[in-house]
N, C-alpha and C positions, 0 to 999 in steps of 0.2 A: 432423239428419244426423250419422250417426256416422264424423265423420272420422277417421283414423289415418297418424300421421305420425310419423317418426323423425329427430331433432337429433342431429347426431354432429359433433363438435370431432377435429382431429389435432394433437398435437404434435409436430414433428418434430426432430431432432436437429440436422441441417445444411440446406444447401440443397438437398440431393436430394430430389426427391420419391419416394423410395424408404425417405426416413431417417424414416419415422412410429416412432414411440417412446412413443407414449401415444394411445389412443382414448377419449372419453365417449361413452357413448350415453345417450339421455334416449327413449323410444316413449311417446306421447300416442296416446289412444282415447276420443273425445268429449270434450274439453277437460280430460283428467286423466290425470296421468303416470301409468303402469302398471309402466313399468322406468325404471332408470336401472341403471348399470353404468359404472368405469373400469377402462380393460385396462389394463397397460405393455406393451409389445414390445422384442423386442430385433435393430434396426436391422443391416444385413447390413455397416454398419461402425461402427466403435470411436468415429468423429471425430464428437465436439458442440461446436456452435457455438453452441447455442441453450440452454445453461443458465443463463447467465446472466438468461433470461425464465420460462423455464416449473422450472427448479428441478430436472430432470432428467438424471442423471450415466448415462455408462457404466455403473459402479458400482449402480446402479438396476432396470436390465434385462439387465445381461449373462446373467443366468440366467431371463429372462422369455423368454416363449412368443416364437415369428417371428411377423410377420401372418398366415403360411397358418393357422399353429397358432389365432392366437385367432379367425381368421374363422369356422371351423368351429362356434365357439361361439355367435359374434353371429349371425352369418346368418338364424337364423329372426328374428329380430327385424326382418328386412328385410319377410318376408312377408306380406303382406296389406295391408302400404300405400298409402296414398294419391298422399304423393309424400315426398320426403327433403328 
């Protein structure tokens, strides 16, 4: 069975669930990675609470794509999956 499934991690800046500021994506296709990929993003505010974990400054992404911009990218890596 050729299953196909996609691992995707968010980092996010603060508590908002809007503050994503880094994506990984890993797509497997019959138990072997095919892609992997890390985006930065840059968060629709300035305020990180969460550098001190993941290592990610304003300073990082302020000139990195928004989530619309990088979805445009990932997205086919969504299709034809199995489940996420």
């Amino acid at each position: 069975m050729n299953t196909k499934f996609l691992a995707i991690d968010f980092e996010t800046a603060n508590y908002s669930r809007e503050s994503a500021c880094s994506i990984g994506i890993v797509r497997v296709e019959n138990n072997k990675i095919v892609h992997k990929a890390v985006h930065l993003i840059r968060p629709p505010s300035r305020e990180f609470v969460f550098t001190y974990i993941h290592g990610i400054s304003w300073n990082d992404v302020k000139n990195a794509p928004t989530f619309k911009e990088v979805w445009k990218e990932i997205a086919p890596y969504f299709e034809g999956i199995d489940f996420l």
